[in-house]
Backbone bond lengths (Angstrom), bond angles and torsions (degrees), N, CA, C in turn:
res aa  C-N    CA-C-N  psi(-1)  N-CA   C-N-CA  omega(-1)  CA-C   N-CA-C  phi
1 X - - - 1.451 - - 1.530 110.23 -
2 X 1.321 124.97 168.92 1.310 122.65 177.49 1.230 117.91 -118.49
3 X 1.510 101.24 135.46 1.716 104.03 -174.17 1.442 134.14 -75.85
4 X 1.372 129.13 155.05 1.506 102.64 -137.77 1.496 120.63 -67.84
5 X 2.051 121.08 -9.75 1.007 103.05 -146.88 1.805 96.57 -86.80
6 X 1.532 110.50 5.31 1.642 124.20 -169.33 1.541 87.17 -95.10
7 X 1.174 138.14 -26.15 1.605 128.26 175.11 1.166 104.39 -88.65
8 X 1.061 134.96 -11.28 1.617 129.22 -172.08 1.596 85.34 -91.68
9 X 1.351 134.04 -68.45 1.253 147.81 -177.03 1.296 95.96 -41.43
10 X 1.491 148.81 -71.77 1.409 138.54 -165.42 1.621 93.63 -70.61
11 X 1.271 156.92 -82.91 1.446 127.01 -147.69 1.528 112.28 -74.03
12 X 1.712 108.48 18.63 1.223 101.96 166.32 2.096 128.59 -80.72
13 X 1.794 66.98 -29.56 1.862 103.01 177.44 1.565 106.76 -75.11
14 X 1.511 113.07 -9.28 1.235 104.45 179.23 2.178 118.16 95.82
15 X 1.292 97.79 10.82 1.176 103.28 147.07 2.002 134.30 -67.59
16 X 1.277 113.71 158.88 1.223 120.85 -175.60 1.274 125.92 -90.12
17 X 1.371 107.63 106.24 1.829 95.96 171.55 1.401 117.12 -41.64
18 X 1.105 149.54 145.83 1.525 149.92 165.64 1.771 101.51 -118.10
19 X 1.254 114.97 -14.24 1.581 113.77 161.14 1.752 86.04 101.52
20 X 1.337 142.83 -29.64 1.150 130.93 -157.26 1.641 95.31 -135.69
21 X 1.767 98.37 134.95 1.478 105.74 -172.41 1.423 120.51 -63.85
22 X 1.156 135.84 113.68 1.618 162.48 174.88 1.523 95.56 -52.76
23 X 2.016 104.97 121.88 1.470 112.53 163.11 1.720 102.61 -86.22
24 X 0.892 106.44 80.21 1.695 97.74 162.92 1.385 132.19 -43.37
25 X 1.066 120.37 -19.04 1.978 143.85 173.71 1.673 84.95 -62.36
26 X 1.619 107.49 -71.55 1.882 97.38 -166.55 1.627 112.64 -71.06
27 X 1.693 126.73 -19.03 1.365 130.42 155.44 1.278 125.73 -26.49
28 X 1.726 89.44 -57.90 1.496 84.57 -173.09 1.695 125.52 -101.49
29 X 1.188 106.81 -13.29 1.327 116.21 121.85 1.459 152.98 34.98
30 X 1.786 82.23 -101.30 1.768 116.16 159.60 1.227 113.27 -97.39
31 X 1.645 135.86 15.26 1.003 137.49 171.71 1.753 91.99 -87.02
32 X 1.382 94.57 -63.97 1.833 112.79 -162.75 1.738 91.26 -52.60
33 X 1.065 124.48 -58.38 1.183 121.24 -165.58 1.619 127.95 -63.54
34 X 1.554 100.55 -15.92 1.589 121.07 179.41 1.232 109.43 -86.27
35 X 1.816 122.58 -8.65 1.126 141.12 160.94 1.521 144.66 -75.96
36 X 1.599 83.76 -29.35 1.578 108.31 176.35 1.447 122.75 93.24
37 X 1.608 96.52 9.72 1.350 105.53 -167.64 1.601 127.12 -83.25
38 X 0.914 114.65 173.97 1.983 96.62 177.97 1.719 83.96 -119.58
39 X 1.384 99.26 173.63 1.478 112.11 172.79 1.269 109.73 -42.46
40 X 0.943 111.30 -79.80 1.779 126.22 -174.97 2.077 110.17 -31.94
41 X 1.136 93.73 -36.74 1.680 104.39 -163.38 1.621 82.59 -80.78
42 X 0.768 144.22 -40.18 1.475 148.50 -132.01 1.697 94.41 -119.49
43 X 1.110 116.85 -22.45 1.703 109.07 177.39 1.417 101.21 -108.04
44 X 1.483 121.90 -4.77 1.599 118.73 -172.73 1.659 90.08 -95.79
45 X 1.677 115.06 -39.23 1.592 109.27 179.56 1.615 102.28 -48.38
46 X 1.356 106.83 -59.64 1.686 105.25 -172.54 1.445 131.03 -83.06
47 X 0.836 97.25 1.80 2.017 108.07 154.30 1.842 82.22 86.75
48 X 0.976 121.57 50.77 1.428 111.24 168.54 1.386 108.81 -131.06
49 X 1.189 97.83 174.29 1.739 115.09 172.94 1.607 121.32 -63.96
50 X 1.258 132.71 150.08 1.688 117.08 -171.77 1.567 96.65 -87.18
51 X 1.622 113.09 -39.42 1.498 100.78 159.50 1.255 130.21 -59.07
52 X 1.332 147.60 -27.27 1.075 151.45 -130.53 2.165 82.80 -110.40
53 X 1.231 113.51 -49.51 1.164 134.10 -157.91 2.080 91.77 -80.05
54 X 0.923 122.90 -72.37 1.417 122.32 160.22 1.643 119.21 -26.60
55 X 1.480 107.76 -48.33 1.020 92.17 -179.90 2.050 126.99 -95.60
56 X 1.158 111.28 8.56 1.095 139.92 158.41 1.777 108.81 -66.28
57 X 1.155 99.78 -47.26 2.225 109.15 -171.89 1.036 97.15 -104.51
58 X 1.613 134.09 10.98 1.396 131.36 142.86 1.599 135.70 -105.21
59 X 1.597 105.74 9.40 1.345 130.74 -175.01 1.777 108.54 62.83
60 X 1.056 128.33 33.87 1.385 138.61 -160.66 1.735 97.64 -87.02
61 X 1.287 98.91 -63.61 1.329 132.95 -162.98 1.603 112.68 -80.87
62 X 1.668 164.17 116.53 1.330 119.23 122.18 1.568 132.89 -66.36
63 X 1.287 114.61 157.14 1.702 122.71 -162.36 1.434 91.52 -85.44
64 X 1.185 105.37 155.76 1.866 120.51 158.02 1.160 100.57 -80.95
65 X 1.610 106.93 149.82 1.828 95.67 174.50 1.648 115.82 -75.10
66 X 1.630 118.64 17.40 1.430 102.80 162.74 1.272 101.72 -109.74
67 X 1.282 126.24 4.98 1.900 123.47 154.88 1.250 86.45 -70.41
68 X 0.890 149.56 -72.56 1.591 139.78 -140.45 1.335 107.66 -80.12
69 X 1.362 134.99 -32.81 1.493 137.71 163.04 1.359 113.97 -63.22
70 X 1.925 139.93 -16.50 1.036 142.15 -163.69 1.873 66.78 -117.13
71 X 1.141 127.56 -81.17 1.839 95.51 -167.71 1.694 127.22 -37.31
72 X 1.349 117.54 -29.43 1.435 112.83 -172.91 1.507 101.87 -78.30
73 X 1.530 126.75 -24.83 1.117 108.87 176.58 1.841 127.78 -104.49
74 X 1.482 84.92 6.81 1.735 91.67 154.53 1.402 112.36 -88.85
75 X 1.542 133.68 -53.32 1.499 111.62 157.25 1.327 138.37 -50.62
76 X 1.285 111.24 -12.05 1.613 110.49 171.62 1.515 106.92 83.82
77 X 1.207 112.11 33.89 1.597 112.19 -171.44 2.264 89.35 -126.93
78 X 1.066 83.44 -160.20 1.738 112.64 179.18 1.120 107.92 -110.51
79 X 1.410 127.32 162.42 1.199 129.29 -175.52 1.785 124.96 -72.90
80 X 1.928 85.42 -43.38 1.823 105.48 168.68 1.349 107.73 -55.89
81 X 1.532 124.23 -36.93 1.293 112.31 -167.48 1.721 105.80 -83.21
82 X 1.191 124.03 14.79 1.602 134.05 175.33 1.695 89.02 -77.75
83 X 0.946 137.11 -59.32 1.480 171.24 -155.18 1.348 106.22 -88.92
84 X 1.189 141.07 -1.98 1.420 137.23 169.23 1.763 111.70 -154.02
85 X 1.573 89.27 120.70 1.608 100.40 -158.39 1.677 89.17 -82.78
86 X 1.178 103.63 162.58 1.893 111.43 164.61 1.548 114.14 -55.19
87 X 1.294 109.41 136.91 1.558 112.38 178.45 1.532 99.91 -71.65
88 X 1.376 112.20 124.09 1.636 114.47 160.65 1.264 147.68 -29.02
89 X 1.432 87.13 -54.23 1.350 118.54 177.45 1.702 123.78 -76.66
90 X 1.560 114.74 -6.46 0.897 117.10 179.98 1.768 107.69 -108.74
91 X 0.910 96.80 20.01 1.622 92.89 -176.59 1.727 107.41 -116.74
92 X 1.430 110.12 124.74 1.321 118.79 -157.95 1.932 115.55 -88.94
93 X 1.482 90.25 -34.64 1.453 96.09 175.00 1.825 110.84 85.77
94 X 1.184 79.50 20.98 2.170 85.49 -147.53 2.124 81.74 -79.83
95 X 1.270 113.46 153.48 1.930 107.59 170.80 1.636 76.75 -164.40
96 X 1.469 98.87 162.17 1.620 106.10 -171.67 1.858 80.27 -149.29
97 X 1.165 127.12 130.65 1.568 134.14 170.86 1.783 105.05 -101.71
98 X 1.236 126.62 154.81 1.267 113.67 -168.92 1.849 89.14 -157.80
99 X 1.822 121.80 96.01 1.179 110.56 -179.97 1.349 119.79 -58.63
100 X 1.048 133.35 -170.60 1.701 134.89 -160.23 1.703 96.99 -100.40
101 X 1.536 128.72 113.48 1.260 117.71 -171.50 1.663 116.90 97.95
102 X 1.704 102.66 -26.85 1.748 83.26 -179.67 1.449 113.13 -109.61
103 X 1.751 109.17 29.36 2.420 104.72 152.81 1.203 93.43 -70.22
104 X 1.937 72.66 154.39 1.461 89.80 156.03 1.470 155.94 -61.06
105 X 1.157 133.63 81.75 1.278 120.50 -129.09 1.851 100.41 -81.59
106 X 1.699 114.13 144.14 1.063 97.71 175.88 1.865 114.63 -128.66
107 X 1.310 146.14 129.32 1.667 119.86 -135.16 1.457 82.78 -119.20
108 X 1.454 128.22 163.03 1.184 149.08 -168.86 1.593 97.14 -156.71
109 X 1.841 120.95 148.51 1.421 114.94 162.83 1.304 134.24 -27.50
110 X 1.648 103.98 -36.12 1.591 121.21 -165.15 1.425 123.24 -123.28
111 X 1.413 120.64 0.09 1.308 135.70 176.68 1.578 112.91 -145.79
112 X 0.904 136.76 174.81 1.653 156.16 170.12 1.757 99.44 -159.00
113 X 1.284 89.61 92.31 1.983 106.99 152.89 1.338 122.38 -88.40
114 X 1.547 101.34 128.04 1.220 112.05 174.10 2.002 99.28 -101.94
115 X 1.274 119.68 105.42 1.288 108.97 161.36 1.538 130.56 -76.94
116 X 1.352 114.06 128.97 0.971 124.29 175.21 1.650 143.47 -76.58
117 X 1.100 161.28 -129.44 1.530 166.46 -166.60 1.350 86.15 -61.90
118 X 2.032 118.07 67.82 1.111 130.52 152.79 2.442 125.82 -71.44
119 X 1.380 71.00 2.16 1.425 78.97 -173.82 2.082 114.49 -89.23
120 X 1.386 99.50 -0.75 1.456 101.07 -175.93 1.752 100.82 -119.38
121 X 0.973 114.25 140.96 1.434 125.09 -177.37 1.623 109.26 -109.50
122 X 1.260 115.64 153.98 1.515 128.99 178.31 2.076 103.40 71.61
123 X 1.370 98.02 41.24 1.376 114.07 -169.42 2.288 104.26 -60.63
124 X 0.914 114.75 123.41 1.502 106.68 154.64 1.587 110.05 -63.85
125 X 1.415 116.11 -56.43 1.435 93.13 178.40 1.241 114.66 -131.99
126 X 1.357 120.77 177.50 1.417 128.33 -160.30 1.124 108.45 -132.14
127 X 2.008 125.23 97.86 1.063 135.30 149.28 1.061 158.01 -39.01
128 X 1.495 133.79 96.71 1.732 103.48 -155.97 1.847 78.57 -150.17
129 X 1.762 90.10 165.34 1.461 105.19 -168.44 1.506 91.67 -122.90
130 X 1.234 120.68 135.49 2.292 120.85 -166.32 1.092 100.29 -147.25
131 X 1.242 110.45 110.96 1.463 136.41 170.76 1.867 106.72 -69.87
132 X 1.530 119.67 98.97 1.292 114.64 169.55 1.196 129.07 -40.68
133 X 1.298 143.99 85.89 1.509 139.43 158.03 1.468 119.61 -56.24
134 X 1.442 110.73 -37.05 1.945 104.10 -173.34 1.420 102.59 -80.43
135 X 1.490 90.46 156.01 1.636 104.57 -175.67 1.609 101.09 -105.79
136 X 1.649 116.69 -27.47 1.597 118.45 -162.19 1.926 73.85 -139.33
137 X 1.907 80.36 157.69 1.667 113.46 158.99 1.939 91.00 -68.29
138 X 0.603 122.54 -36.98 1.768 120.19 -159.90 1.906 90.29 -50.32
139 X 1.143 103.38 -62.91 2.057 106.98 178.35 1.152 110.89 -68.49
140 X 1.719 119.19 34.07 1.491 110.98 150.06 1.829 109.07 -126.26
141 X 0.925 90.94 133.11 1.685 106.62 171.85 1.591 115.22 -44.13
142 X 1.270 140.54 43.44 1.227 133.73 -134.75 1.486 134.09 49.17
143 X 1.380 115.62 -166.03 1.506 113.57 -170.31 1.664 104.87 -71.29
144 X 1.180 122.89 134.88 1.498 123.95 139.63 1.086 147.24 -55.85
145 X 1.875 117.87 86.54 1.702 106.52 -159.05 1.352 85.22 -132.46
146 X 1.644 91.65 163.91 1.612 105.52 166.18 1.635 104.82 178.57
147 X 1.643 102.89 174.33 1.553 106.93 -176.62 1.346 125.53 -52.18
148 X 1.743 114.75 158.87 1.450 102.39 -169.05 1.658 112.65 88.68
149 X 1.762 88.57 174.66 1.586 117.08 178.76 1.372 123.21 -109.41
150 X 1.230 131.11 137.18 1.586 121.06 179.68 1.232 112.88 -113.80
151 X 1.390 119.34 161.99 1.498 121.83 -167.21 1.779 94.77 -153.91
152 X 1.587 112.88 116.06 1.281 121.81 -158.08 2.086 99.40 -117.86
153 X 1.467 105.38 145.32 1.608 77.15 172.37 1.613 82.44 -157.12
154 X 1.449 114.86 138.73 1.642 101.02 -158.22 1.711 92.41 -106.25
155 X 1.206 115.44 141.47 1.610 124.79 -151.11 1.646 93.31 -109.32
156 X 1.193 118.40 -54.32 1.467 121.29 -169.76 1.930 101.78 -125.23
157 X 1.554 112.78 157.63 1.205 103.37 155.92 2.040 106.07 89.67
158 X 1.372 84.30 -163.19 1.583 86.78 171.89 1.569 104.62 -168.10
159 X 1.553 123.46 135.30 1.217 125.99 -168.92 1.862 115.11 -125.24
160 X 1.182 103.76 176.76 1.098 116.78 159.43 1.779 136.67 -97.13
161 X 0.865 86.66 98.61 2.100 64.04 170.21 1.209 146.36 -94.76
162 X 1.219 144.79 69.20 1.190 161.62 -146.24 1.754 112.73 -80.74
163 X 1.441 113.07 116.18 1.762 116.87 -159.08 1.648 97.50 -136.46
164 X 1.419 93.15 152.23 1.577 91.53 171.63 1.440 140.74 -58.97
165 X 1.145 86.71 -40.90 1.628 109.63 -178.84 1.652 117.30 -85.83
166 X 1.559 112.81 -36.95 1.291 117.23 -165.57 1.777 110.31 -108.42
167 X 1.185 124.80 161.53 1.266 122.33 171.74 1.306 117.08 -64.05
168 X 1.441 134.72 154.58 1.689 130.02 150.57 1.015 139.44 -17.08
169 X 1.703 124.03 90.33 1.432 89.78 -169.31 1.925 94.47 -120.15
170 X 1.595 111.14 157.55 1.079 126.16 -170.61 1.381 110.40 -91.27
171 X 1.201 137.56 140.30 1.447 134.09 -142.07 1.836 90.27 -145.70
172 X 1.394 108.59 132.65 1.704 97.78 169.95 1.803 93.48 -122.68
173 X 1.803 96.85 -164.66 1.602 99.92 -174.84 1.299 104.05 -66.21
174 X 1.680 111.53 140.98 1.616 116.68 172.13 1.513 107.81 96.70
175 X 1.467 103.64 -25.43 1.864 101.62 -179.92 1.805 101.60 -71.15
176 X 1.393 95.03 152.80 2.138 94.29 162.33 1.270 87.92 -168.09
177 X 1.659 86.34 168.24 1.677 130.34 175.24 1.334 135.27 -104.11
178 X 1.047 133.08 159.15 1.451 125.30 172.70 1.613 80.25 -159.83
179 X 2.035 85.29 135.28 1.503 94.68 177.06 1.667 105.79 -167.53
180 X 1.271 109.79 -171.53 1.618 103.42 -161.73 1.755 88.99 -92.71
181 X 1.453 120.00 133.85 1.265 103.56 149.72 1.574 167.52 -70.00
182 X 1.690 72.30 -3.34 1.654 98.56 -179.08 1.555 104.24 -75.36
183 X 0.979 140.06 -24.41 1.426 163.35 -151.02 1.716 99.29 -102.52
184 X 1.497 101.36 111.48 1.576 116.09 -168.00 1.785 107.81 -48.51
185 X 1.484 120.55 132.05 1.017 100.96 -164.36 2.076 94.18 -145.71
186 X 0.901 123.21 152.97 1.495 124.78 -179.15 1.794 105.80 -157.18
187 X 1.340 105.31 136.51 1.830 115.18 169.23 1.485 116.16 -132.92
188 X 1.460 110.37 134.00 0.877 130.94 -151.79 1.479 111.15 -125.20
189 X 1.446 124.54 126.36 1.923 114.90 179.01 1.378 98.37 -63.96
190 X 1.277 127.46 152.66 1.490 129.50 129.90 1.045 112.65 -130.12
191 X 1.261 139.86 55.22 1.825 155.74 148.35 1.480 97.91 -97.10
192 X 1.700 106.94 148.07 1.581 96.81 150.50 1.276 126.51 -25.70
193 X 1.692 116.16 -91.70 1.346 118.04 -176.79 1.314 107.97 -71.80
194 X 1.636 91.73 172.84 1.596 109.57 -168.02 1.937 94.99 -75.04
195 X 1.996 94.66 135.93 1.463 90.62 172.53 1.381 111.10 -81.73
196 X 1.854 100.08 -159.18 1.653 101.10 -167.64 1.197 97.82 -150.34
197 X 1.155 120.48 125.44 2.036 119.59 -169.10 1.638 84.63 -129.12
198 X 1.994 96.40 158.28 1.318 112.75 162.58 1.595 104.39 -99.91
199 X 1.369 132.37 150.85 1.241 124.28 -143.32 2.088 78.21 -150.48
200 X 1.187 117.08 113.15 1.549 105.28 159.86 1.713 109.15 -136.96
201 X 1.002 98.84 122.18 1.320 100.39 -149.38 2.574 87.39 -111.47
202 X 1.337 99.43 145.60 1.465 109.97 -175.04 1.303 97.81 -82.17
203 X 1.477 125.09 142.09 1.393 143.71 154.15 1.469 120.43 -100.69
204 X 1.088 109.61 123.62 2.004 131.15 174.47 1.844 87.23 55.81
């Protein structure tokens, strides 16, 4: 358990009372372990000792709060969040697997979508893999907009991106975007073959 002047110190930082005293030994723990880390990897991230670090995730030890400031920044977290476990209840468990080739694919003049992790419903966002067919903005019906945020990342090929607001810009493999979707937007191949972007676009 932790002694009080390290609980006074974490909801000073802006940690959460939860009403019931926090083993920080198994915290950090299930931090290191949600990481993949072994002791050693996990006390070399935080500049500490493998004993010093063991005996902390065995309740042996309490930390100084600059042990605990050199642990929050070997996990890559905050200090409060040392101090506030994940709510239970908010974790859904929900995973959708999608082999390579079996979305649904759906074809348009100017795109071929393959949708992706079609197997989970009430989705935040909507995955899909789109094979460029248009060669010009001219073979689109005007701009393409709609609700939400998009997030573009071009996989094969090389494209265009064409936006309301911004000039053309040419995109190769490994390049991407993030942009508003409401905001007129059109993509275009300019490689021989047709390119291939990952496309995940935000819902509500």
């Amino acid at each position: 358990m932790l002694p009080g002047n390290l609980i006074r110190i974490a909801r000073e930082n802006g940690a959460e009372d939860h009403g019931e005293p926090l083993n920080l030994g198994a915290r950090v723990r299930e931090l290191r372990k949600a990481r993949g880390w072994t002791l050693e990897q996990a006390a070399q991230q935080a500049g500490l000792a493998r004993s010093t670090l063991s005996k902390i995730e065995n309740e042996q030890m309490s930390p100084t709060y600059d042990a605990l400031k050199k642990l929050a920044v070997g996990l890559e977290i905050s200090v409060p969040q040392l101090f506030t476990p994940p709510s239970r209840d908010q974790i859904s468990g929900r995973m959708s697997t999608t082999r390579a080739g079996e979305g649904t694919h759906h074809a348009t003049a100017t795109y071929e979508h393959e949708l992706l992790g079609e197997s989970l419903s009430k989705k935040r966002m909507m995955p899909y893999r789109a094979r460029i067919r248009a060669r010009d903005v001219s073979e689109f019906n005007g701009w393409v907009r709609h609700d939400g945020e998009e997030f573009l990342y071009v996989l094969t090929g090389v494209i265009k991106l064409y936006t309301e607001f911004y000039e053309p810009i040419e995109m190769r493999r490994g390049d991407s975007a993030y942009y508003d979707a409401t905001m007129g937007h059109n993509v275009v191949s300019v490689s021989d073959e047709d390119a291939t972007i990952l496309w995940v676009t935000s819902l509500g």
